[in-house]
N, C-alpha and C positions, 0 to 999 in steps of 0.2 A: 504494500500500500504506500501511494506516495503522500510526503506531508505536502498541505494546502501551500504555504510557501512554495516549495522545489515545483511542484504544479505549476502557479503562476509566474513561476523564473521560467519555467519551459516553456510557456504558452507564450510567453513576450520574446525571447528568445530567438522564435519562430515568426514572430509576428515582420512581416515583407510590407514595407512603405510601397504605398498606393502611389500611384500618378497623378497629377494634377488636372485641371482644366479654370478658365477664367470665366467667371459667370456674373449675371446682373446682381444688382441690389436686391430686386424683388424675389430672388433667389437663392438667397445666403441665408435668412435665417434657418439652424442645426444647423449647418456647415463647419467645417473646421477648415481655419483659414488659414494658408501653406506658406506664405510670404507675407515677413512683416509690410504695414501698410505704413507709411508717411503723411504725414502732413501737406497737401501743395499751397497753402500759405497759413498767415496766422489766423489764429479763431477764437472770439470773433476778430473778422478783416476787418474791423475799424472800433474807434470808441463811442459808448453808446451811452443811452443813459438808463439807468437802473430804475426809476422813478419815474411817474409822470410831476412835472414842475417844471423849475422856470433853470434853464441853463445860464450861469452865472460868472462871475469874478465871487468866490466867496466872502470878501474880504468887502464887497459893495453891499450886500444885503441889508443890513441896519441903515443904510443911508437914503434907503428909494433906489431903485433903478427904473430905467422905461422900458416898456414892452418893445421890440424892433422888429417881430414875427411869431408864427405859429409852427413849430417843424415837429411833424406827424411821422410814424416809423413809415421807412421807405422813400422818404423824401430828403433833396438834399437841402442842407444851410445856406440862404443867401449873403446873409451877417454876417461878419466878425463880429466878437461882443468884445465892446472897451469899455472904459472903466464906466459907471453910472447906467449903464445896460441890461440889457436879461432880453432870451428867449424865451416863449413856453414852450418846451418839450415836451413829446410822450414816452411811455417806454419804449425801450428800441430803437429809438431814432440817434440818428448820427448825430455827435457832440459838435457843432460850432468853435470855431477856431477863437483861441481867447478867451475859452470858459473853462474856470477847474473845479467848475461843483453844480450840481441840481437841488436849486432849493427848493423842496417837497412841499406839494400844491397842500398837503395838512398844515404845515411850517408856514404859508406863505398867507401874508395880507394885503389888499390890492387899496390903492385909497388914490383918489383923483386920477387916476392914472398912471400909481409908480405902486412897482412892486416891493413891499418889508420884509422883512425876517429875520430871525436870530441866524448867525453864521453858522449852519450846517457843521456837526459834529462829523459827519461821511460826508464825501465826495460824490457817493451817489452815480458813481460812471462804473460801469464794465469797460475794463480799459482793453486796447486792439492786444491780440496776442497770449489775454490772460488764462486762457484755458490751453491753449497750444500755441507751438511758434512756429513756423514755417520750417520743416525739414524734422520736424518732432516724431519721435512713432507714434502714431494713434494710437495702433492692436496691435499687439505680438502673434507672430505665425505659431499655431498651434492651440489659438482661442477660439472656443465652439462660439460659434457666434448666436448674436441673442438678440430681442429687439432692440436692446439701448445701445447695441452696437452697430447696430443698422443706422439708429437716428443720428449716433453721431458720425459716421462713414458720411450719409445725406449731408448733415451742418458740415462738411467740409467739401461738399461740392462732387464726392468720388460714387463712382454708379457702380462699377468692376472692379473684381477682387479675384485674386488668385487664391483655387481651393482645395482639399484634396479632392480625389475621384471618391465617389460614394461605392462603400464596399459592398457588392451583389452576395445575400444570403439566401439561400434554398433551407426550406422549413419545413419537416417532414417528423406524422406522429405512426408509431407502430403498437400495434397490441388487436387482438382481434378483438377486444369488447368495447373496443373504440366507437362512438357516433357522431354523426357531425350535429352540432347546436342547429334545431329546428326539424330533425325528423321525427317521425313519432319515439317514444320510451317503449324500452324493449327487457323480458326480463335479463339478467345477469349484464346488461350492459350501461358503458357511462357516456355520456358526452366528454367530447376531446376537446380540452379546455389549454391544454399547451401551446397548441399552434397558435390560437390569438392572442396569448399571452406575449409569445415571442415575438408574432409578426408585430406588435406594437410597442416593446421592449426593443427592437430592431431599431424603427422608425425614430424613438427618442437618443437612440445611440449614433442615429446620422447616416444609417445602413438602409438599402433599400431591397426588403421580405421579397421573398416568391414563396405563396403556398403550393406545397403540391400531393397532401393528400394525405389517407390513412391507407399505411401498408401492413395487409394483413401477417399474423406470424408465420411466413413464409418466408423459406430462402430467394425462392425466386422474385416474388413480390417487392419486400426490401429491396432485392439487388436492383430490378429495373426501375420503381422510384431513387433509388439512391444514383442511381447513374447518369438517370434525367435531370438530376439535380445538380449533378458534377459538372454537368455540361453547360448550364448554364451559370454557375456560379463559381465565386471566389469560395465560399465557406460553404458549408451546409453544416444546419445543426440538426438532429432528430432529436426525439424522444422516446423513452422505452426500449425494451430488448436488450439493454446493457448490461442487467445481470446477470448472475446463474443460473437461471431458472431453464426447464424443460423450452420453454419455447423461445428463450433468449439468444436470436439470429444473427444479430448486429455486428458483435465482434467477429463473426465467419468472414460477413457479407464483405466488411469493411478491409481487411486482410486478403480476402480475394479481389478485390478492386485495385490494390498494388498499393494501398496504405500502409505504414508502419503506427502500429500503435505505439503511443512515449508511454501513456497511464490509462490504464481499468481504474483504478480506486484511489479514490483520495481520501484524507484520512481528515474528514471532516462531517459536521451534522447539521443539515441533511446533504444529501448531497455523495454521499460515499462512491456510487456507482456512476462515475463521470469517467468518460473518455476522449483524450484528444490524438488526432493520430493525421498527419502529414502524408502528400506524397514529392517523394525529391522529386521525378519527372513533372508531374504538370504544376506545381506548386501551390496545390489546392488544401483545401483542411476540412476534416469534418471533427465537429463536438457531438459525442453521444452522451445526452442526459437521461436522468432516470425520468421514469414517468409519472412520480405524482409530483403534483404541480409549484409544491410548495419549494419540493429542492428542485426542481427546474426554474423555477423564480430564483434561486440564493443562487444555484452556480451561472447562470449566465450572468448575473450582478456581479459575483466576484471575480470569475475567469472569462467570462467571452467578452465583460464591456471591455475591459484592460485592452484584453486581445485587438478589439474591435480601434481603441483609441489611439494604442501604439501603431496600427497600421496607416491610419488616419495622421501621423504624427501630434495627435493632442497632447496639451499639455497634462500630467496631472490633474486630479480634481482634490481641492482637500473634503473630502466626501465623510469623513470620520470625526467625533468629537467625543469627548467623556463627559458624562453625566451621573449621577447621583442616583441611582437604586432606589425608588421607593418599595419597601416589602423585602423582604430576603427570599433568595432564590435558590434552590435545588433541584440537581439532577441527581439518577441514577447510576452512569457510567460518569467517566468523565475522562476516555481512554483518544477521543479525539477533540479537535476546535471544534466549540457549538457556533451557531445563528440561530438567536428566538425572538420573535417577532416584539418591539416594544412600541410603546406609545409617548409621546413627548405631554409631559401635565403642566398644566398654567403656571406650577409655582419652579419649574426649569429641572424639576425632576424628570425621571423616569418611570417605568412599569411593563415589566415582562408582561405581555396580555397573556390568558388563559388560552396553552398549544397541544392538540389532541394527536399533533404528528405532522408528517412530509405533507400530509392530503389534506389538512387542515387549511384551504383557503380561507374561507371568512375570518380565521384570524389575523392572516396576513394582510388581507383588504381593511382592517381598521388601523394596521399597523402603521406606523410612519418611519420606522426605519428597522434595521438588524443590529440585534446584540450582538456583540461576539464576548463569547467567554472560553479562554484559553486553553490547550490540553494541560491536563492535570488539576485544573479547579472545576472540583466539585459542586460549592453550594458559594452564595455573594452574602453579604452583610445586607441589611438596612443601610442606605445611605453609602454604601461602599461605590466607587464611580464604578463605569464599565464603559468599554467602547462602543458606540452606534453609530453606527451609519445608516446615513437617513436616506430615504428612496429620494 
């Protein structure tokens, strides 16, 4: 059995940087972005004003100044302001030459026609350059890009980014008492709750799923979905078939396809029955997970996203934090690394939610992230921290 570690040294290991392509704005967000991006000037390109009020000399405001225009954002200054002068400005509008403060229309008193005020404590300007300089890096290449990284790519004028190529996964479930969501219920059988698991586990990882089906426990069956799979994808994952059991195919099929398995077992809970296996000629990968859905949810979280970000070039995620134990927790073994599902509580605590096993969804659907607790600890404290990683 391989430890959880050595597992994801191998799978990173293995993991082959993707190709690029340069794509729009309106199709970056999930991306992971391949080349840092720069600044093509400062930002903002000019100084503005923070306030709507009157653009000033601050040093004139207690003496009256005269109104000399109205400059609305988008519009440019007629004026210079000299000394006994003011504009009224709005927010965002370009700052007039000769003014070093916006005296705030709250702050300001109008009387015959000159404008009063106490001298502005702030200057009340976003000055040109203050968020970025020309030649600045915006993004760092390996940052999954997110809306606010879009918004500000736009506030600098850039439409295209250079990205990695999105990595094609082939998504396939085995067991014969498999059914698809929406046939009728049959007895001894389940719906297949894995594939749409992954295909949208896939999607949030920047990868783009192909479903393709429930292959009955058969050698032949797996072999020709798994081949169909091979053919069009970089990775395929399956489900089910990976362990011992009388009908368990997978590890044949996958061996006869010219794959080298690295690991059968890892030595982790849930999740034990995890397979990654390579081929040197076509340079493809398949992951075999077990089939219930709980440790098919933990091991593509711990080993395929890695897998999937390294190929991607992404950067790290800090995805992990310690928190506080509320309740003391035990198990029964404690011979590998666990994952059990917790809940994050208003007072910055923690709570192992109540876990009936690997098949136990609805615990994991209220959960917000994974516990991990270490091989050789048995039972946590009250209050004792533990690591989570939140989904």
């Amino acid at each position: 059995m391989t430890d959880f570690h050595d597992a994801l040294r191998i799978v990173l290991d293995h993991a082959t940087r993707a190709g690029t392509e340069v794509i729009s704005l309106e199709n970056a967000c999930g991306r992971v972005l391949a080349l840092d991006v720069n600044a093509p000037s400062d930002l903002p390109p000019f100084s503005k004003s923070a306030m709507d009020g009157y653009a000033c000399r601050k040093e004139d405001t207690e003496n009256g100044m005269e109104v000399l225009e109205v400059i609305a954002a988008g519009s440019t200054p007629v004026h210079q302001i000299v000394p006994g002068t003011c504009s009224k400005i709005m927010t965002g509008a370009l700052m007039p030459l000769g003014a070093n403060a916006v005296l705030t229309v709250e702050n300001a008193t109008l009387r015959q026609g000159r404008v009063y005020g106490r001298q502005p404590s702030s200057d009340n300007i976003i000055r040109q350059g203050e968020d970025l300089k020309a030649g600045e890096r915006v993004l760092k290449a390996g940052m999954l890009l997110q809306p606010q990284h879009l918004s500000l790519l736009a506030m600098c004028g850039i439409t295209t980014m250079t990205v990695s190529r999105e990595i094609t996964v082939g998504i396939l479930s085995t067991g014969d008492e498999l059914l698809e969501p929406g046939t009728p219920a049959l007895p001894g059988k389940i719906y297949n709750s894995n594939s749409w698991q992954l295909m949208a586990m896939m999607r949030q990882m920047g990868a783009t799923p192909t479903y393709y089906g429930i292959a009955a426990d058969s050698v032949e069956e797996t072999r020709h979905l798994l081949k169909t799979a091979l053919n069009a994808n970089q990775v395929v994952i399956l489900t089910g078939g990976v362990s011992q059991g009388d009908y368990d195919q997978v590890p044949r099929v996958i061996r006869e396809l010219g794959f080298e398995i690295l690991f059968d077992r890892v030595r982790v809970q849930p999740g034990k029955p995890t397979t990654f296996a390579v081929s040197a000629s076509t340079g493809k990968f398949i992951f075999g997970l077990p089939g219930n859905p709980v440790s098919s949810f933990v091991q593509c979280r711990l080993i395929i996203h890695p897998f999937l970000a390294a190929m991607q070039g992404a950067l790290p995620e800090p995805v992990t934090t310690l928190l506080p134990l509320k309740g003391a927790y035990t198990r029964r073994k404690a011979d590998r690394m666990a994952h059990i599902p917790i809940r994050i509580n208003p007072d910055g605590t923690c709570s192992a939610l109540p876990y009936n096993g690997s098949a136990h969804l609805a615990a994991l659907s209220a959960a917000h992230g994974l516990g991990r607790i270490p091989v050789g600890v048995q039972s946590i404290r009250d209050g004792e921290k533990i690591q989570v990683q939140l989904f």
